[in-house]
C-alpha positions as CSV (number, residue, x, y, z in Angstrom):
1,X,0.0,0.0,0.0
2,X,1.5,3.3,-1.2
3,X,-0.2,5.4,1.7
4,X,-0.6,4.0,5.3
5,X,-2.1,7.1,6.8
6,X,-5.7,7.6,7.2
7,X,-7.3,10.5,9.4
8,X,-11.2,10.6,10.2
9,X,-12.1,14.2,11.6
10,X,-15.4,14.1,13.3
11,X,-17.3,18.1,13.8
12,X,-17.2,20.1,16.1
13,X,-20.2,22.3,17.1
14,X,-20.6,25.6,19.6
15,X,-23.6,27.4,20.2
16,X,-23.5,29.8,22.6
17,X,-26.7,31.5,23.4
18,X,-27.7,33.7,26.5
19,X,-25.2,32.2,29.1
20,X,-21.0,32.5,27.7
21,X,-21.8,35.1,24.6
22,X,-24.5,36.7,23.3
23,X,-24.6,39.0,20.0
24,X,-27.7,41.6,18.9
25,X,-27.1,42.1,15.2
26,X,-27.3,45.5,13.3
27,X,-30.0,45.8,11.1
28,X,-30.1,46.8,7.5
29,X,-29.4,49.7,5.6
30,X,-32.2,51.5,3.3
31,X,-30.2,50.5,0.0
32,X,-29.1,47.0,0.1
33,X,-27.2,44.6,-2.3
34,X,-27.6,41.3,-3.6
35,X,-25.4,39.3,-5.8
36,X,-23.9,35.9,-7.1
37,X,-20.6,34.6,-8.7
38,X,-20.6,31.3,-10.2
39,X,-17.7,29.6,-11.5
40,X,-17.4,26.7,-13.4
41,X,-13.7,25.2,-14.2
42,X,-12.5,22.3,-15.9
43,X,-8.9,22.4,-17.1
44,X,-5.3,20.5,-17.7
45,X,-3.2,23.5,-16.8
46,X,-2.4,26.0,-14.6
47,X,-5.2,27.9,-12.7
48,X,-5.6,31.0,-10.6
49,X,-8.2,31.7,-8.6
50,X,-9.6,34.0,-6.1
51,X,-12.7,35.2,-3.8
52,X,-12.7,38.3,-1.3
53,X,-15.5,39.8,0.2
54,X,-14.7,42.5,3.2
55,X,-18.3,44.0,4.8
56,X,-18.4,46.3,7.6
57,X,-22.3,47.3,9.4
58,X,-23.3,49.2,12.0
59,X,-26.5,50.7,13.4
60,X,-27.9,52.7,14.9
61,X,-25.9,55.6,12.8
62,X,-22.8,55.7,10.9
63,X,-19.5,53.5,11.5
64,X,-18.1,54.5,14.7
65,X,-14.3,55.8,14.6
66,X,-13.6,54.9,18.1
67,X,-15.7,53.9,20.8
68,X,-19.6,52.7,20.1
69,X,-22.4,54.6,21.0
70,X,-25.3,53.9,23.4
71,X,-27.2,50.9,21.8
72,X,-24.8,50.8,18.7
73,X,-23.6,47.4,17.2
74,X,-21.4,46.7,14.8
75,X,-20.8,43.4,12.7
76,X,-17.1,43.2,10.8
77,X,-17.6,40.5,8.3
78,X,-14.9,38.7,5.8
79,X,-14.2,36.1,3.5
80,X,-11.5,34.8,1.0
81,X,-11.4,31.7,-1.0
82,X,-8.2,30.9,-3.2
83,X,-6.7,27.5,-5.4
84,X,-3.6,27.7,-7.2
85,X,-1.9,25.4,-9.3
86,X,0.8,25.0,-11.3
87,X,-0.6,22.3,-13.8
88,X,-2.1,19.4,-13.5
89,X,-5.9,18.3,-14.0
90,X,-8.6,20.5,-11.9
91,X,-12.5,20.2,-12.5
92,X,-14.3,23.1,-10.2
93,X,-17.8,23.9,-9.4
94,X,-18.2,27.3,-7.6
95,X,-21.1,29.5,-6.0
96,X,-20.5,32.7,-3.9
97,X,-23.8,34.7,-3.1
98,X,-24.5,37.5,-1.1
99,X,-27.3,39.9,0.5
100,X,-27.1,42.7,2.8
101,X,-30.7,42.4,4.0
102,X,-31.8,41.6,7.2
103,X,-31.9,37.6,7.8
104,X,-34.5,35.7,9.6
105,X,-33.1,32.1,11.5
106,X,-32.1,29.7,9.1
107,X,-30.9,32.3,6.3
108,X,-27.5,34.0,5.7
109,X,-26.1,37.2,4.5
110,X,-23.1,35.3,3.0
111,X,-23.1,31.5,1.7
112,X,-20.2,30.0,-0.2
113,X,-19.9,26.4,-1.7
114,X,-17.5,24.7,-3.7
115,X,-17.0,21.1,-5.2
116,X,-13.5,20.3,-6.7
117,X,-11.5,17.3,-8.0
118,X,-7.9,17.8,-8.5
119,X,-4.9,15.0,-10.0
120,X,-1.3,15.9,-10.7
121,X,0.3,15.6,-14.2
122,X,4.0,15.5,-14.4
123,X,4.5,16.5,-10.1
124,X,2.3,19.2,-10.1
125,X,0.6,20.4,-6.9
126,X,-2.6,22.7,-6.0
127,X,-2.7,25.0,-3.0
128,X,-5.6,26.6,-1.4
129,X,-7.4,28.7,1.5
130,X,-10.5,29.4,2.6
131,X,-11.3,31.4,5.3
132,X,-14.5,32.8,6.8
133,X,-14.7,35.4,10.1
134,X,-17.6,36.9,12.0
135,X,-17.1,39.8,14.5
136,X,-20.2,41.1,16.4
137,X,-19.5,44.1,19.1
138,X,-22.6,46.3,20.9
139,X,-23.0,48.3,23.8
140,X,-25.3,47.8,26.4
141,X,-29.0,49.0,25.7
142,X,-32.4,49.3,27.4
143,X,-35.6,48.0,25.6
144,X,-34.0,46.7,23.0
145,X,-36.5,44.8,20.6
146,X,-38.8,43.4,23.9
147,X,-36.0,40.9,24.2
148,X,-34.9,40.6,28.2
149,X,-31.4,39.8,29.3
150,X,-31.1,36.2,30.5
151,X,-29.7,37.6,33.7
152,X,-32.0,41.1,34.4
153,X,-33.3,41.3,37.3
154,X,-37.2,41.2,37.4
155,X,-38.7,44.5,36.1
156,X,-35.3,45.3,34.1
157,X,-35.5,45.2,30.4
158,X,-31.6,45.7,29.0
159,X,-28.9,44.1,27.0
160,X,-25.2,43.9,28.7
161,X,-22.8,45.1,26.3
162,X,-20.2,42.5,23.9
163,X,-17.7,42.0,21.7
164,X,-17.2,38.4,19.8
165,X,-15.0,37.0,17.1
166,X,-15.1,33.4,15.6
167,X,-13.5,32.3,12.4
168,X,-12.9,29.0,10.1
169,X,-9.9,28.6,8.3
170,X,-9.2,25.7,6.3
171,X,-5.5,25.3,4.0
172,X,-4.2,22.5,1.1
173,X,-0.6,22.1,0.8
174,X,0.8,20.4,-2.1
175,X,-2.4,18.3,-3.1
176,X,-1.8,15.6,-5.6
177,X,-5.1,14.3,-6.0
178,X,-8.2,15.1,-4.0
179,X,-11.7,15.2,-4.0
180,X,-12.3,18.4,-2.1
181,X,-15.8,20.0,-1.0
182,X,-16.9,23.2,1.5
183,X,-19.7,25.2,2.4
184,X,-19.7,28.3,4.8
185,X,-22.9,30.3,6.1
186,X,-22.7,33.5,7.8
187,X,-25.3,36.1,9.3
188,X,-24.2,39.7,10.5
189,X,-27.6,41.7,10.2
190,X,-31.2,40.9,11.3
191,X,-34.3,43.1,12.4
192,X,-34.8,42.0,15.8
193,X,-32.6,41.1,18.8
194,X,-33.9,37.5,18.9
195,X,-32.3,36.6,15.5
196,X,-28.6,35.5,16.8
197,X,-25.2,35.8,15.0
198,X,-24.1,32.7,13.1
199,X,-21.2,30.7,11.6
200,X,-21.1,27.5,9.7
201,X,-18.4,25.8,7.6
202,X,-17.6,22.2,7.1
203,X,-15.1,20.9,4.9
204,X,-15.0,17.0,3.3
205,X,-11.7,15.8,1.7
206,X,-11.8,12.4,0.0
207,X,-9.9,10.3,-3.1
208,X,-10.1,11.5,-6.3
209,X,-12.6,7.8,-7.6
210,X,-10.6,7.9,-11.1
211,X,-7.2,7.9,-9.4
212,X,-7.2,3.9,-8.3
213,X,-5.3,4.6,-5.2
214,X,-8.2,4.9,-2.8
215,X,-6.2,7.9,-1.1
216,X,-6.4,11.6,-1.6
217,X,-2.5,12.9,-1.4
218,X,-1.0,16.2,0.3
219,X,-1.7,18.1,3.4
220,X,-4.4,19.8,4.6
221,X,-5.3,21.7,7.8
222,X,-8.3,23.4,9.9
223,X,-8.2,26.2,12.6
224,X,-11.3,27.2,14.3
225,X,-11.2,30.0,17.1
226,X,-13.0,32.1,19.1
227,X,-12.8,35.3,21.5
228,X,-15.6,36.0,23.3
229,X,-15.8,39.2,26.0
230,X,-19.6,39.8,27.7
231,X,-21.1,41.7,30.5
232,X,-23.9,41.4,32.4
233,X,-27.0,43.1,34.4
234,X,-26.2,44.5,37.7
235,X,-27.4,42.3,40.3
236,X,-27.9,45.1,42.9
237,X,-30.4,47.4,40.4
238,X,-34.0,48.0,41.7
239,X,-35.9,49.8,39.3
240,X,-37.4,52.3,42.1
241,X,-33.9,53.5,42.8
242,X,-33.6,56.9,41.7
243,X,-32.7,58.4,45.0
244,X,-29.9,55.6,46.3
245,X,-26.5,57.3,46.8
246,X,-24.8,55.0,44.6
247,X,-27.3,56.8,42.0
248,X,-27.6,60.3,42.5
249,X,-29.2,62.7,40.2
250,X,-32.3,60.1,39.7
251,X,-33.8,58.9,36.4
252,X,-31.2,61.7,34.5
253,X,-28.5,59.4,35.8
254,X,-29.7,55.9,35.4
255,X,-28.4,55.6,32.4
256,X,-24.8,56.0,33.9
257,X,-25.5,53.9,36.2
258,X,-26.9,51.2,33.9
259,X,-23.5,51.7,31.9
260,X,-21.3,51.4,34.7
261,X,-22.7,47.6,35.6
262,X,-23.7,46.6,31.9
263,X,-20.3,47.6,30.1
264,X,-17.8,45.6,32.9
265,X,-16.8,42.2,31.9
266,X,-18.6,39.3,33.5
267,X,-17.4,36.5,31.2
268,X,-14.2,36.2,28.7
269,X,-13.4,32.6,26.6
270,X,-11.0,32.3,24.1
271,X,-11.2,28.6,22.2
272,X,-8.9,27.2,19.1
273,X,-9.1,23.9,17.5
274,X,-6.7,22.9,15.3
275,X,-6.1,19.8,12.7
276,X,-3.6,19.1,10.3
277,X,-3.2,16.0,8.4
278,X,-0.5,14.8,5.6
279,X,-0.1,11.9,3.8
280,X,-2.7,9.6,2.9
281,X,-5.8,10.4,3.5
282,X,-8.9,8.1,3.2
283,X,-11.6,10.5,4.8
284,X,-11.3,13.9,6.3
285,X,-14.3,16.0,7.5
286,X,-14.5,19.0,9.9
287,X,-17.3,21.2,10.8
288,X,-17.8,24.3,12.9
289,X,-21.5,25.4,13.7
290,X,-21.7,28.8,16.0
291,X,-24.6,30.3,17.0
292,X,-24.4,33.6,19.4
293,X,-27.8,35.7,21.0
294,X,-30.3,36.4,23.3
295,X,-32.8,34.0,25.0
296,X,-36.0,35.0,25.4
């Protein structure tokens, strides 16, 4: 047997909602945009080619410069997609569709898939990357959307101030045959506070059938990661305290107060997985499902 290495990746899957991190999306601009690029490949040669998409979002108001506003949000969204080779045989199916508009649960404001066969001719090799990241930061709020923070205090209606980043990343390294497929979801803006933040991606690597070794050859790696920085409600507010000294000025200054308890940190996780494999390889899949918002 020309390959004795064989790596089985099973998924992994985080959804954080209410408790560790919690997002409130932006919502969508008057003037929005939808498009689609398809691509459709099938060549013995060399082949260069490329996807970016860079999409920054914030409401209420413009994008801040420095610090966010009472209530504002902001969503910082990218993604790149790339295959290179220097010969060799590569057939390629290729969507990439977007739509700035605000997204209900179950739909996305980005979706990419792709579905590609490669097989060396004379040592050639294919590289790729693909890479997909979601950052989500608000400041705290009160009456936001009826939606009440899993841990308000009865009477309080408020949402503790965030900022989360997740991102899949997947890389080939000097593929000699593969059959290689992804798909990656992403949602940044959505009407109401209840619809949450989300990333998906999975990728599938597997022989090329026609290549009669039963193995798909090279390397090929995942990293999936995570920073996530919340607050919380203050657990000593009364809502009839407008008079207390550690509130002076009444209902003028309750919004201080408010922001001094809902803009502190209460929770902090950072998380990375990462996989590599080289050689061999009879199956690899990886997935990454992430869900961040508020419970109702």
């Amino acid at each position: 047997m020309k390959f004795a290495f064989a790596a089985i990746v099973a998924l992994v899957a985080l959804v954080a909602v209410g408790f560790a991190a919690a997002d409130r999306l932006p919502n969508q601009t008057p003037e929005n945009q939808v498009f689609s690029i398809d691509t459709v490949i099938d060549v013995t040669g060399q082949v260069d080619d490329a996807t970016r998409m860079a999409w920054v979002i914030a409401s209420p108001g413009a994008i801040p410069t420095g610090v966010l506003g009472y209530t504002q949000v902001i969503a910082d969204v990218s993604f790149k997609d790339s295959i290179l080779t220097n010969g060799g045989k590569l057939s390629e199916n290729k969507n990439f569709a977007f739509d700035s508009q605000n997204k209900a649960r179950g739909l996305y404001n980005i979706e990419a898939e792709k579905v590609l066969t490669y097989s060396s001719t004379e040592g050639n090799h294919m590289v790729g990357e693909e890479e997909y990241q979601l950052s989500v930061a608000g400041n705290w709020a009160l009456n936001q959307d009826n939606i009440r923070c899993v841990f308000a205090n009865a009477g309080v209606n408020g949402l503790p101030a965030f900022c989360n980043i997740v991102s899949a990343k997947s890389s080939l390294i000097n593929v000699n045959s593969a059959q290689i497929s992804t798909k990656g979801q992403m949602r940044a803006v959505a009407a109401t506070a209840d619809v949450p933040a989300e990333l998906n991606y999975r990728i599938a690597v597997t022989p090329d059938a026609n290549s009669g070794s039963g193995f798909a050859e090279g390397t090929v790696t995942t990293t999936f990661a995570g920073s996530i920085m919340e607050a919380r409600n203050f657990n000593d507010y009364r809502a009839s305290d407008t008079t207390n000294a550690n509130n002076p000025g009444g209902a003028v200054m309750n919004e201080r107060y408010y922001a001094n308890a809902w803009n502190r940190t209460s929770a902090e996780n950072t998380w990375r997985d990462h996989t590599e494999v080289s050689g061999g390889i009879k199956n690899f899949q990886k997935a990454l499902a992430y869900q961040s918002g508020f419970r109702l």
